[in-house]
C-alpha positions in Angstrom: -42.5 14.0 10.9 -45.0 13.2 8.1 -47.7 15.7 7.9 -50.8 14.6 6.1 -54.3 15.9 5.7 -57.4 13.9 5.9 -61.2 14.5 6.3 -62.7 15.2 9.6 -65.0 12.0 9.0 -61.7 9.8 8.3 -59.8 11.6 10.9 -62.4 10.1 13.1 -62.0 6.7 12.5 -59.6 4.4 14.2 -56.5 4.7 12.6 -55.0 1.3 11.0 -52.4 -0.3 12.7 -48.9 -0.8 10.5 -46.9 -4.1 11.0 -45.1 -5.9 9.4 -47.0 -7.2 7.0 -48.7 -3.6 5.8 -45.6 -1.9 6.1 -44.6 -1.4 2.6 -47.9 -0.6 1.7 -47.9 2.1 4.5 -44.6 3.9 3.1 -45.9 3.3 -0.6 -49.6 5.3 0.6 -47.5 7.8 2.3 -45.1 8.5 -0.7 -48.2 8.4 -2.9 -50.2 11.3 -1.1 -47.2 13.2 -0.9 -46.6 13.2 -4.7 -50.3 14.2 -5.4 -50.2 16.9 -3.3 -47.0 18.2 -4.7 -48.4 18.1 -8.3 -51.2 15.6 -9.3 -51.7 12.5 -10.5 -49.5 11.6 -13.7 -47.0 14.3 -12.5 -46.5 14.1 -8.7 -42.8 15.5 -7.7 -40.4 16.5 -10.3 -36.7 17.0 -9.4 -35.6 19.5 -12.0 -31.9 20.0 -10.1 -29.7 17.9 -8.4 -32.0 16.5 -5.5 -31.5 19.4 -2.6 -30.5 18.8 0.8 -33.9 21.0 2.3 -36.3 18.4 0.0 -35.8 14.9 0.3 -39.0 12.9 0.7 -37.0 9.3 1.2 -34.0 8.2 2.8 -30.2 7.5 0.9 -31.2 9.4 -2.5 -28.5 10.7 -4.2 -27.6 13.5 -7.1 -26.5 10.2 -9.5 -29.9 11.7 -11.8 -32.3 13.5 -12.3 -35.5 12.3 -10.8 -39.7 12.2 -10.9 -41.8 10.3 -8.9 -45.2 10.3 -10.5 -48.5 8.4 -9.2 -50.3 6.5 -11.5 -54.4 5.5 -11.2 -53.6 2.4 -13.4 -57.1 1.0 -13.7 -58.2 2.0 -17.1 -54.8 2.0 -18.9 -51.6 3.9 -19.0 -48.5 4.7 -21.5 -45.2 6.1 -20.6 -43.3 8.1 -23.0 -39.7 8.1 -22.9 -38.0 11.0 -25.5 -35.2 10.7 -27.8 -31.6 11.2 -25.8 -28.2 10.7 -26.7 -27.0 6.7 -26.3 -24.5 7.4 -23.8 -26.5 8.5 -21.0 -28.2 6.7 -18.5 -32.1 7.2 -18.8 -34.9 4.2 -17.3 -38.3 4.3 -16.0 -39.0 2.4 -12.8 -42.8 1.2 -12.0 -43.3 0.2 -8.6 -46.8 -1.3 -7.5 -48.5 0.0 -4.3 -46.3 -2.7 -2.2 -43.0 -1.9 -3.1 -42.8 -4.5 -5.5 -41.3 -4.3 -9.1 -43.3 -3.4 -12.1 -41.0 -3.2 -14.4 -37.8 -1.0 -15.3 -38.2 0.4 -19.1 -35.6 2.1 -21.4 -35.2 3.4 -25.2 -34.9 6.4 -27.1 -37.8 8.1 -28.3 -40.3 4.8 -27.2 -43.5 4.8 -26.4 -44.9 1.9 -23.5 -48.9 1.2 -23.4 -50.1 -0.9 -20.9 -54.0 -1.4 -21.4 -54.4 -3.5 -18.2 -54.2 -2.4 -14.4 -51.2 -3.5 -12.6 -51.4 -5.5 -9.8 -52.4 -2.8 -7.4 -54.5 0.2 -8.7 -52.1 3.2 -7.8 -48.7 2.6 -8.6 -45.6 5.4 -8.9 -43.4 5.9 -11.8 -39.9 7.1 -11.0 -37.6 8.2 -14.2 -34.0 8.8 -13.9 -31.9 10.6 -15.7 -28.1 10.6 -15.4 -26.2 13.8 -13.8 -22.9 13.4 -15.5 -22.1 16.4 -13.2 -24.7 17.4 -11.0 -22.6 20.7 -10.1 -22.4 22.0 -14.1 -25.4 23.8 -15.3 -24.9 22.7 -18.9 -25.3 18.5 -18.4 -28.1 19.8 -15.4 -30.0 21.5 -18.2 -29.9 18.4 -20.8 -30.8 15.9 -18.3 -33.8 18.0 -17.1 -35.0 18.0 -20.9 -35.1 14.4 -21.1 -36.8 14.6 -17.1 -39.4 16.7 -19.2 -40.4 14.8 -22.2 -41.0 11.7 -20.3 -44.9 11.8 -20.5 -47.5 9.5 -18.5 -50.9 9.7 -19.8 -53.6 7.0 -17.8 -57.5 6.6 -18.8 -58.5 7.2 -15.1 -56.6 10.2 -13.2 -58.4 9.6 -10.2 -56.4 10.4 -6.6 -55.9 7.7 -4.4 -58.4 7.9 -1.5 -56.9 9.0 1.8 -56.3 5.8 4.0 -56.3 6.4 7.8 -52.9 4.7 8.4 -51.5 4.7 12.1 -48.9 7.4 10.5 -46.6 7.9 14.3 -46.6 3.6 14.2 -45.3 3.5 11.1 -42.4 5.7 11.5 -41.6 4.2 14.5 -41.1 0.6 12.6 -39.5 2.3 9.7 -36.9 3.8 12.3 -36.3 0.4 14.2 -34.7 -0.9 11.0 -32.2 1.6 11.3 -29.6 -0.4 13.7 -29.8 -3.8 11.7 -29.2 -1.8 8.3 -25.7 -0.6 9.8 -24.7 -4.3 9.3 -25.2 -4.6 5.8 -22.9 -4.5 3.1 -24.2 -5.3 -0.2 -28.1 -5.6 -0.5 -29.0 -8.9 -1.3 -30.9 -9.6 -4.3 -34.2 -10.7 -2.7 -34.5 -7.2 -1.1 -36.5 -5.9 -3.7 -38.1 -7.0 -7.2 -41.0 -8.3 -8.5 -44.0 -10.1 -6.6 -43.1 -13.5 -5.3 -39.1 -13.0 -5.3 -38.6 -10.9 -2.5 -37.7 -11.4 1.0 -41.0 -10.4 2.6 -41.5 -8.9 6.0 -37.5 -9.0 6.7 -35.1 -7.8 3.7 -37.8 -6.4 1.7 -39.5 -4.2 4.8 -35.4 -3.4 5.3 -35.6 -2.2 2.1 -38.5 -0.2 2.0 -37.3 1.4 5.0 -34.0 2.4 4.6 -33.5 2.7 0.5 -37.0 3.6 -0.9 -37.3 3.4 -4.5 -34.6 1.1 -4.9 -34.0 -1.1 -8.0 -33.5 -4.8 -8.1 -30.0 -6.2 -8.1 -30.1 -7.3 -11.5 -30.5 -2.8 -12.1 -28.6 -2.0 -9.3 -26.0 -2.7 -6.9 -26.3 -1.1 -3.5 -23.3 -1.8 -1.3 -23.6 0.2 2.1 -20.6 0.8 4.2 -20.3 2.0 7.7 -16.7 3.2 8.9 -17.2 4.0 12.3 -15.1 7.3 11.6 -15.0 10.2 12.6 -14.7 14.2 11.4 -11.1 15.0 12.8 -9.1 13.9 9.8 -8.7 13.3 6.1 -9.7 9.8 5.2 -9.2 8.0 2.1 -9.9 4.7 0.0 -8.6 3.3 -3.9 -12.0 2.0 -5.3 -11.0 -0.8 -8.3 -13.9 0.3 -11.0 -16.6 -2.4 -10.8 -17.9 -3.5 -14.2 -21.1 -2.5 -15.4 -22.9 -0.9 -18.6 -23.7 2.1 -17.3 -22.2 3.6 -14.2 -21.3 3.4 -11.2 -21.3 6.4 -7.8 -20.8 6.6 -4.2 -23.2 9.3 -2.0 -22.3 10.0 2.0 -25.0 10.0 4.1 -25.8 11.4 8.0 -26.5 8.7 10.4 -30.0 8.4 9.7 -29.7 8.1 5.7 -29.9 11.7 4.6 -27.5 14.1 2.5 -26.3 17.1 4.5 -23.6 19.0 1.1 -23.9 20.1 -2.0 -20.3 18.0 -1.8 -21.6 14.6 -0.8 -21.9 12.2 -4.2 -19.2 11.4 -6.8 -20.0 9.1 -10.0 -17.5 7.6 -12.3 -18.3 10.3 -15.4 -17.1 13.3 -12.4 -14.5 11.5 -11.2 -10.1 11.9 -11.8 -9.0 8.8 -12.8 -5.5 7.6 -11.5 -2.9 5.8 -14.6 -3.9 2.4 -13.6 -7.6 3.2 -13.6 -8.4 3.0 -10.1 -10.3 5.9 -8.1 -9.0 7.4 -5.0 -11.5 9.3 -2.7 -10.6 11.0 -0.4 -13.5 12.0 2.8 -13.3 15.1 4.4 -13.0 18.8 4.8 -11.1 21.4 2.6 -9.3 22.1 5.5 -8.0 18.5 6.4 -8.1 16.6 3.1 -6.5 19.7 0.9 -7.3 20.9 -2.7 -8.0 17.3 -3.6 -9.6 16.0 -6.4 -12.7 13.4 -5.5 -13.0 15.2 -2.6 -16.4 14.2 -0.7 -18.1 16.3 2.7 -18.3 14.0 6.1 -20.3 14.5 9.2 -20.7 13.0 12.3 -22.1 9.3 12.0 -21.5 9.5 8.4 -21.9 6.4 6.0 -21.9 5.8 2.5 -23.7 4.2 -0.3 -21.6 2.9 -3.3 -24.5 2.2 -6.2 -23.5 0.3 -9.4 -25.7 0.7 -12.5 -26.8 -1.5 -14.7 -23.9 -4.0 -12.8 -22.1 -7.1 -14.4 -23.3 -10.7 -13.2 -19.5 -10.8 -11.0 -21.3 -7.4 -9.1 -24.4 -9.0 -8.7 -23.0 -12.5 -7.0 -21.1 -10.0 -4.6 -17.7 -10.4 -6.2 -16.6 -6.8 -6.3 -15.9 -5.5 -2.8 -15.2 -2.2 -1.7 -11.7 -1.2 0.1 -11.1 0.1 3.8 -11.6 3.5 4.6 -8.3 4.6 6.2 -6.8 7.6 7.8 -5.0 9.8 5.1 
């Protein structure tokens, strides 16, 4: 449940009712608080290791990167700075306004971005990544969390966000009635999230919001969700063709309600055994069913998995790469 603290004078008033049309705004506020309480504005939560199973403020993240999610009081300026890193990994900045909606996405070695004019909303949160080659090796953990560390948001005004008196128990209650509908997707479509005026509002967007916060836009990202309808009594497996794209690509398995339950539950294609004609069998299950096998990923009951693309190909983006049946081993 979401635990927040507000003054006895606001806790008085009449809490605001969350619909579908203040929805986003709702999970943005409620993300918001969260990361000033955890360290402040312009530093908010850090993850410094591989995103834990016992701390995971959102639904469906993953151990792909590195992350930070840092509120922003935008209203007398701000500039981000992102530190030199090696070419070859995959660093960005995401700004997402106080709706959900895109900003902007920035990359660069060793840039610095000034924006002297307040975004469309006041408050918005700045997420970096920074790519895991392999979250389990201390060495690439340690390198990424540099580069986590010299990105630098500095903002005129560092005032908090006032507390808003959202109906808190309403709002998970819609965010949890997306949950059924979600099973039926496949690849998010592309007007599920980006910038004001291209997104599917009140449907695909609040879908979104709900079920993948913080995701990019298609043209950043591919998300393509896939629900099996299997269980945890055998080995399953699947030979994944390697989509194209500029960066990377990963898959992360999820409990029924969007969460990681191992230390064993995400693979990307830097981690992964390659087989001669560059395909990539995974293979889902335990140890004890699957073997001492290579691309070996953790199930559990209701389990479903997210296969993300980075920085995709157009082909990804129209929908032309699919992924292959699951299938008993």
């Amino acid at each position: 449940a979401l635990s927040l603290s507000a003054s006895n004078a606001l806790a008085q008033e009449a809490p605001i009712p969350v619909n579908v049309q203040n929805f986003a705004e709702a999970e943005m506020d409620a993300r918001i608080f969260r990361f000033i309480e955890a360290g402040g504005m312009n530093h908010g939560l850090i993850f410094e290791e591989a995103t834990p199973t016992d701390i995971q403020p959102v639904p469906r993240m993953n151990r792909d990167t590195l992350y930070g999610a840092i509120p922003v009081d935008t209203s007398k300026g701000f500039t981000i700075t992102i530190p030199e890193h090696q070419d070859d990994r995959y660093v960005s900045v995401y700004l997402l306004d106080n709706d959900h909606k895109t900003i902007g996405v920035l990359k660069g070695s060793d840039t610095v971005h000034t924006f002297e004019e307040q975004a469309d909303t006041r408050y918005i949160v700045v997420i970096p990544r920074i790519q895991l080659f392999d979250a389990q090796d201390a060495t690439d953990t340690s390198i990424a969390r540099d580069i986590l560390n010299g990105v630098v948001v500095k903002s005129g005004s560092t005032e908090p966000k006032p507390m808003v008196n959202w109906d808190w128990e309403g709002m998970l209650e819609l965010r949890a009635s997306y949950d059924d509908p979600f099973k039926a997707v496949t690849q998010y479509p592309n007007d599920w999230q980006g910038a004001r005026g291209t997104v599917d509002l009140y449907k695909g967007h609040n879908m979104a919001v709900a079920t993948s916060w913080g995701l990019f836009p298609s043209e950043e990202t591919v998300y393509i969700a896939q629900s099996p309808e299997l269980g945890t009594d055998t080995c399953y497996t699947a030979n994944y063709e390697q989509p194209e794209n500029t960066a990377f690509w990963s898959v992360t398995v999820y409990t029924a309600e969007g969460y990681m339950f191992s230390d064993n539950n995400n693979i990307n294609s830097a981690s992964t055994d390659k087989n001669e004609d560059g395909t990539v069998t995974i293979n889902y299950g335990s140890v004890e069913q699957c073997g001492d096998v290579t691309n070996r990923l953790d199930t559990t009951d209701g389990w479903n998995l997210l296969f993300r693309v980075y920085e995709p190909a157009q082909s990804v983006i129209d929908g032309e790469y699919t992924l292959p049946t699951i299938v008993a081993k």
